[in-house]
N, C-alpha and C positions, 0 to 999 in steps of 0.2 A: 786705397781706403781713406774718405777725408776722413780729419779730427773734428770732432765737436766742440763747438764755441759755443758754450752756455750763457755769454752773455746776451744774445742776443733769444734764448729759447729758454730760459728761467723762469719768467713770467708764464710764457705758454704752456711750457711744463708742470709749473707747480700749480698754474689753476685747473689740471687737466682732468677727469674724472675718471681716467686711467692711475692705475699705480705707474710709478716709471723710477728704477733703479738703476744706476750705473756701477759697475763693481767692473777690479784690476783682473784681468786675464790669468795673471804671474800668482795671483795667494786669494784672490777672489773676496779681499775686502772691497765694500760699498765703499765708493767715496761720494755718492752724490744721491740724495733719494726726495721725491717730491712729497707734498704734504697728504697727497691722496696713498700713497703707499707706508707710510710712517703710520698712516689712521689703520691699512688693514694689517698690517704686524701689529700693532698698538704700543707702538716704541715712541718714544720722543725721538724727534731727527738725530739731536748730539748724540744720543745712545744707542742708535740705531747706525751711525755713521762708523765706520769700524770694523764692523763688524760683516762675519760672510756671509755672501750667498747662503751658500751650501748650508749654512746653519739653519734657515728657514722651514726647509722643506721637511717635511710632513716626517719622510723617513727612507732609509738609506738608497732605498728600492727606485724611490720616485726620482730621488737626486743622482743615483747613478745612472735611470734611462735619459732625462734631459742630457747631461753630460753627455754620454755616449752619440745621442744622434746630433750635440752640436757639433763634435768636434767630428765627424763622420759627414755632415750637409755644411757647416758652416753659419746655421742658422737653424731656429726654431718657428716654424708659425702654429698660430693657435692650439698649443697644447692640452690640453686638460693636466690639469696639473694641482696637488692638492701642497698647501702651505701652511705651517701650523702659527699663529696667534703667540705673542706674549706671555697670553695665561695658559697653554697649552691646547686650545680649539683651534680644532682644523679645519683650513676652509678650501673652496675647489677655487681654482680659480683660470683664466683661459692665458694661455704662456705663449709672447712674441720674445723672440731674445735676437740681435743682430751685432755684428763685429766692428766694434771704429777703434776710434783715437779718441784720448782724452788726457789733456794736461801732458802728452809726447808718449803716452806709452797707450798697448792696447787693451781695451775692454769689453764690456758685455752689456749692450744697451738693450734693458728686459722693460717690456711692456708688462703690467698682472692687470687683468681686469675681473671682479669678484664675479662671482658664476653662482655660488652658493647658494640661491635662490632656485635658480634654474635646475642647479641638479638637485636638489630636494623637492622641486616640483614634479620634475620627471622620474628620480626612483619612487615618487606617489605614485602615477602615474602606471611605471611598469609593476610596482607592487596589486594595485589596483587592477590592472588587466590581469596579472596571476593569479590573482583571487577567483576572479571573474573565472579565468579558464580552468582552474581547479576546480569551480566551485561542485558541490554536487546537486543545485538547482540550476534549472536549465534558466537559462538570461537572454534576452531580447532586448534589442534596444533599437528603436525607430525613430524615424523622423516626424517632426507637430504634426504631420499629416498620415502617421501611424502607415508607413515605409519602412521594413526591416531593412535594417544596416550593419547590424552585427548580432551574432550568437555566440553563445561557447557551444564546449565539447560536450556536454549535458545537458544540452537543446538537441542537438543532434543524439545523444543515446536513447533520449525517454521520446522522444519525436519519430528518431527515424531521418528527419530529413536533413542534407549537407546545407553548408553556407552557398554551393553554388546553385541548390533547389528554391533556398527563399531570402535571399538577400534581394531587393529589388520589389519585393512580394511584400502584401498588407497578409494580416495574419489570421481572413477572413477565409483560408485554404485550410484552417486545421479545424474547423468547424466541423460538430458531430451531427450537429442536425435535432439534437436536447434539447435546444434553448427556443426559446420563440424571440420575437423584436421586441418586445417587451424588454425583455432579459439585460439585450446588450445595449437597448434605450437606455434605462435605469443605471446600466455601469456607466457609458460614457458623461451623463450627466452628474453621475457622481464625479470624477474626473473633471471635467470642465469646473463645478464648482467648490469642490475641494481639493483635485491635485492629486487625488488617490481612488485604490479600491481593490477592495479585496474579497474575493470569495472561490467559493467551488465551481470550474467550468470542468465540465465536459468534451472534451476535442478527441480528434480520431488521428491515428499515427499512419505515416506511409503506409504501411501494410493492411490498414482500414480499419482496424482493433482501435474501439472505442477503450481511453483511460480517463479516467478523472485524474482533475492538480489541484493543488490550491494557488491560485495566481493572484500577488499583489500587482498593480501597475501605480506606478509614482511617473509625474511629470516633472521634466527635468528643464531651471528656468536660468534664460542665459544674464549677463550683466543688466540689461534694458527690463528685464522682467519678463520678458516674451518667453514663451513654450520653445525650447529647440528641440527635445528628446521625449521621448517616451521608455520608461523602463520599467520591462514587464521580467518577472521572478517566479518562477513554478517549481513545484513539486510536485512530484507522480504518486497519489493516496492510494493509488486502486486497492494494490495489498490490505490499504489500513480499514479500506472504507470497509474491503468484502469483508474480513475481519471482526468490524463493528456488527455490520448485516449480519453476522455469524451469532454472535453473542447476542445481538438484541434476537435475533429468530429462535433460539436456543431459547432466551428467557419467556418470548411473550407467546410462542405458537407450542402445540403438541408437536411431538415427534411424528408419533404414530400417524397420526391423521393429517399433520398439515394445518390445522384448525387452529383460530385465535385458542389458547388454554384461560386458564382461572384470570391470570394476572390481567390480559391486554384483554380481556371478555371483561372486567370490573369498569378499569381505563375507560373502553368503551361504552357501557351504562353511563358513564358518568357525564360522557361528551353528550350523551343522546338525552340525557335530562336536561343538561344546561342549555341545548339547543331549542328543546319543545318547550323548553318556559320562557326561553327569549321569541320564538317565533308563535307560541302559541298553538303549537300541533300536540300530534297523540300518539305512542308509537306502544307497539303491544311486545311483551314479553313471554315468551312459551318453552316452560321445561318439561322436559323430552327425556325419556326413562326408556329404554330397551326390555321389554318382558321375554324374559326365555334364552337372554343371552350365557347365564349362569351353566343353565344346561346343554350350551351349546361348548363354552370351555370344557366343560366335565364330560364330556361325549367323545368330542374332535382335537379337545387339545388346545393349549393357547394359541400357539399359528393359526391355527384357525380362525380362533376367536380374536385376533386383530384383526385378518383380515376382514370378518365382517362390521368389526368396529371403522375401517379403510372404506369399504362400500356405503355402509349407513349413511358416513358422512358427507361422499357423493352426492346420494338420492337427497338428502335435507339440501343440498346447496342446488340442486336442481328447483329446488322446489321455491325458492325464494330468489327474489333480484338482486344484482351484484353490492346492490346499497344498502341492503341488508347484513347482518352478522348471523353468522352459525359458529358456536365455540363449544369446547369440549371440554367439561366441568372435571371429571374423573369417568374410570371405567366406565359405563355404559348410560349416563349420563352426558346429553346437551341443553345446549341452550341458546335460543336464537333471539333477534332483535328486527322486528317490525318496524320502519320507520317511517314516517308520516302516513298514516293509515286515516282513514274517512270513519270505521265503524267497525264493528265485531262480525258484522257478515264477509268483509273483508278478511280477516284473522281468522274466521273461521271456513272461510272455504282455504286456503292457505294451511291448515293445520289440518282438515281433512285430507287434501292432497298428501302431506305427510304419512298420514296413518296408514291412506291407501300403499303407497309405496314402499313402506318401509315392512307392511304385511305380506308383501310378494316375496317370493322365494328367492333365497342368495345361493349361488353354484360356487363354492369355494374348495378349491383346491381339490377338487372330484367330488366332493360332500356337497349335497342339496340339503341346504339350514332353511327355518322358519324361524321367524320372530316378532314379536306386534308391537306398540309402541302405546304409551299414555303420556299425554301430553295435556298438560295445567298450563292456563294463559291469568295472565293481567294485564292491565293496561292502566298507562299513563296519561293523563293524569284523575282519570275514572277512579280506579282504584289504589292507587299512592301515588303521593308525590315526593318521592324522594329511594332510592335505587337499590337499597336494604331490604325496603319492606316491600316492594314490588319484588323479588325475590322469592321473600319467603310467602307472598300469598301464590305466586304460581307454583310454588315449590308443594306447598298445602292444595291447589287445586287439581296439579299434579295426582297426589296422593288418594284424592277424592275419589278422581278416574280409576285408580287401581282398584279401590276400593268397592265399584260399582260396577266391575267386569273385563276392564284393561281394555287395550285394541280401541280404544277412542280419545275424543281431546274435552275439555272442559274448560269453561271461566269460572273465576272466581265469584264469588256470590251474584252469579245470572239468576235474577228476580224470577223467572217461571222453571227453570231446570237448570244445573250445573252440567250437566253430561250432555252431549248432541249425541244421540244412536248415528251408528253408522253401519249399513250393510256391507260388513267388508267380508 
């Protein structure tokens, strides 16, 4: 084993960016410490000089495994090793320690070089992937040129598919067939010019079941500024969305029928005025009164009498085009919406159709019912302009027809007759 002569390594030593301590084998005081080791204790050399090893370290655990495997190998290479600060801060730091001579007896020539950075970047790091892999949104991450590179464990639950099904893979595989190019134009261009995006997709899972997620995608930008990653974030709504659909269907449609009700039939009016005064069309309104339905609950029953309120509503949706509304005001009471119409000869062959149909015989439930229909029209912007009072004149033209024999339809103040006779 040589001895060390420091005066020729002093200089080299203490300018060295390594810490570098020598301490006595026999009581393990320091008798030699460079000024880069003095800086990560944060002792002054003279007060630092004296003093032991073993006093350093972190605590008793970490000072008794170095010990152990010196005096077991005869040497230390690159340990991890944590050492505690002056003011009591711990730091990590990478541990050589080898065996010489110094001033005729033996010691322990320790390299320390501070780590501390390193491993606070790395338990980032492994904190950050446990995150990830815990997370309960499913996580993508790809290359600038949108190449899956990594998922977690919640890509794979709400998906379906393993890291060895789409690692390798653009993520142009889980596409439901929802979207048009439009769609995924508009996101990528949000992305290229702002770095992000976020909304409702559509994608289908291994097993072909269409789910909805709400997916953010963030671009991830390296030192130079360049794009290196893509990181896309999803959760599976499908639950929340049916959910929603539940409650909005509950509020805005009848049960019974299916039918827009009161609420989404107003809604509606409302959209169909503010379109015919921006476009300048005409759209007609027709309330629709069941005659004879009263006698058909008090005869058959209300089972019954849904079900032909279930039928009615059929034949009225036959009878007009899917751009139309048919909505169900209360008990045997509707109301429909005509949109962009030419004239009243239009509305009224339309509301004839009605009367004829809805006078035909219903087979319910083994019971053969009859029932006739009067139906009061207005129109927009002929006779109001504004979704109230269009309302209440077909509501009153309505009333007119009953008044005059039922089983027909009428407009509202038609200059040569209110009623059209009908042979039905």
């Amino acid at each position: 084993m040589n001895e060390l002569d420091l005066s020729g390594l002093a200089g080299v030593l203490e300018d060295s960016p390594i810490g570098v301590s020598i301490s006595r084998r026999r009581d393990g005081v320091i008798v030699f410490a460079n000024h880069t080791f003095t800086e990560l204790i944060g002792v002054p050399r003279q007060q630092l000089l004296g003093t032991t090893a073993r006093s350093h370290y972190v605590d008793n655990q970490q000072r008794s495994a170095v010990i152990k495997h010196l005096v077991r190998n005869g040497s230390v290479d690159h340990a991890e090793v944590q050492f505690r600060r002056s003011d009591g801060t711990p730091f990590w730091s990478l541990l050589t320690i080898r065996e010489s001579v110094y001033a005729g007896e033996p010691v322990n020539l320790a390299w320390v070089y501070d780590i501390t950075e390193r491993k606070t970047a790395e338990e980032r790091l492994q904190l950050a992937a446990k995150v990830v892999e815990t997370a309960n949104e499913g996580i993508m991450i790809t290359s600038a040129d949108a190449t899956i590179e990594a998922i977690n464990t919640a890509f794979t639950r709400i998906t379906g598919f393993g890291p060895d099904e789409v690692i390798g893979r653009r993520p142009g595989f889980l596409k439901s067939g929802r979207h048009d190019a439009d769609f995924y134009r508009d996101m990528w261009r949000s992305i290229t010019e702002t770095g992000q995006w976020q909304g409702e997709v559509w994608n289908r899972r291994k097993s072909g079941e269409v789910f909805i997620e709400w997916l953010s995608i963030a671009s991830v930008r390296d030192a130079t500024g360049h794009v290196s990653h893509m990181l896309g974030v999803f959760s599976d709504i499908t639950a929340r969305k049916e959910d929603e659909e539940q409650v909005w269907r509950q509020a805005n449609f009848d049960v019974l029928t299916g039918l827009p009700n009161r609420s989404l039939f107003l809604d509606r009016l409302s959209q169909a005025v503010k379109a015919a005064r921006r476009d300048r069309t005409r759209f007609a309104l027709l309330f629709i009164d069941l005659d004879g339905f009263k006698a058909v609950n008090d005869s058959f029953g209300h089972a019954v009498g849904d079900l032909l309120l279930q039928e009615a509503a059929a034949r009225l949706l036959l009878a007009v085009r899917t751009s139309d509304t048919v909505a169900r005001l209360s008990g045997d009471e509707f109301i429909v919406i005509l949109h962009d119409i030419e004239g009243r000869d239009e509305v009224g062959t339309v509301a004839s159709k009605m009367v004829t149909r809805l006078a035909e015989s219903f087979e319910l439930d083994g019971h053969l019912v009859s029932v006739k229909a009067s139906i009061g029209i207005a129109i927009f912007p002929d006779d109001a302009d504004d979704a109230a009072e269009l309302v209440r004149l077909a509501d009153r033209a309505m009333y007119v027809v009953k008044g005059t024999g039922k089983n027909n339809f009428g407009f509202h103040q038609l200059p040569e007759r209110l009623v059209y006779p009908l042979d039905v």
